[in-house]
C-alpha positions as CSV (number, residue, x, y, z in Angstrom):
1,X,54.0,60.7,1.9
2,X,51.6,62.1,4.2
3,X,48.3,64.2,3.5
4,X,50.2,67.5,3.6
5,X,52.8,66.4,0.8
6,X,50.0,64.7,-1.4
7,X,47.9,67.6,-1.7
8,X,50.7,69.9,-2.4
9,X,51.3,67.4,-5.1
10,X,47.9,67.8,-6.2
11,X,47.7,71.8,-6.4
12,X,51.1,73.2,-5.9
13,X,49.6,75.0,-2.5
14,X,50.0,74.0,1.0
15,X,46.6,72.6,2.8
16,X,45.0,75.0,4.9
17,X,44.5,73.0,8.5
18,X,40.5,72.2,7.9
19,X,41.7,70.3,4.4
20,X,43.9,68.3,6.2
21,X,41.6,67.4,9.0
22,X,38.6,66.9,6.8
23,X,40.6,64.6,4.1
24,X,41.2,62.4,7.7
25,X,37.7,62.2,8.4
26,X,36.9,61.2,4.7
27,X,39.8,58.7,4.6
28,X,38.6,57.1,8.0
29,X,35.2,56.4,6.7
30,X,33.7,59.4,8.4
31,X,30.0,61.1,7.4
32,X,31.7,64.7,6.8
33,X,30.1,68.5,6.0
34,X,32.0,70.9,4.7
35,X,31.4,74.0,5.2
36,X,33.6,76.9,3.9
37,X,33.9,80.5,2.5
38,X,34.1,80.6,-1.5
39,X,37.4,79.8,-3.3
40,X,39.2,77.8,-0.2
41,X,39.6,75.0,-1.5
42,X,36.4,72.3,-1.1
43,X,36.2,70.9,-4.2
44,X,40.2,69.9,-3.8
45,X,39.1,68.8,-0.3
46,X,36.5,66.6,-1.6
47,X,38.1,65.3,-4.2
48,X,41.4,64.2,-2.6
49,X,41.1,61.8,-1.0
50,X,39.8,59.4,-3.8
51,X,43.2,60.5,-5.3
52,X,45.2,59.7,-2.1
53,X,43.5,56.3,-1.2
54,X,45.4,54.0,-3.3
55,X,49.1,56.2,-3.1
56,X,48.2,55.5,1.0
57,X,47.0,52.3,0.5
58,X,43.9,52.6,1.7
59,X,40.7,51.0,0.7
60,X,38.5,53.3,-0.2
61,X,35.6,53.9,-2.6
62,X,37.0,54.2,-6.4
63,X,34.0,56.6,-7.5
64,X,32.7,60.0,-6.3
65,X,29.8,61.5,-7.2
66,X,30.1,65.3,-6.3
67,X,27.1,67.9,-6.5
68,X,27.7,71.6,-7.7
69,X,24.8,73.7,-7.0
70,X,25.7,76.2,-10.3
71,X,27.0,74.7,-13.8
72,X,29.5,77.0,-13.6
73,X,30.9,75.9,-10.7
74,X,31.3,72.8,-12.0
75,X,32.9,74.0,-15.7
76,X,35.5,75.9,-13.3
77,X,36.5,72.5,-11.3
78,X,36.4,70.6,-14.4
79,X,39.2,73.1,-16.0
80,X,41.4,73.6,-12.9
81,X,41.5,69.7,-12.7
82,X,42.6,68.5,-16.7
């Protein structure tokens, strides 16, 4: 499976192209900043790739630690991801 078909997998959408790219850079060990508009999809893009490590055998980190500036925006991730 490639990156494409994972997170489709992961969130019944298609990647846009700067999820795909920046789940490579993350995945190869790369210091990455993301920078998008609201709702497109950076908390998926963050996330994934500690999902998608072991599926592509990769070894990768097994714990992230991600920063929310807003409790709510954390609550929303929490419940789009159970």
């Amino acid at each position: 499976m490639d990156i494409s078909q994972l997170f489709h997998t992961l969130t019944t959408h298609q990647p846009y192209n700067f999820q795909i790219q920046t789940i490579n850079h993350i995945l190869n060990h790369k210091d990455t900043i993301l920078r998008a508009p609201t709702g497109s999809g950076k908390t998926e893009t963050a996330i994934a790739p500690f999902l998608f490590a072991k599926t592509l055998q990769i070894d990768f980190p097994n714990k992230l630690i991600y920063v929310v500036p807003l409790l709510t925006l954390a609550n929303i991730a929490i419940l789009n991801h159970l």
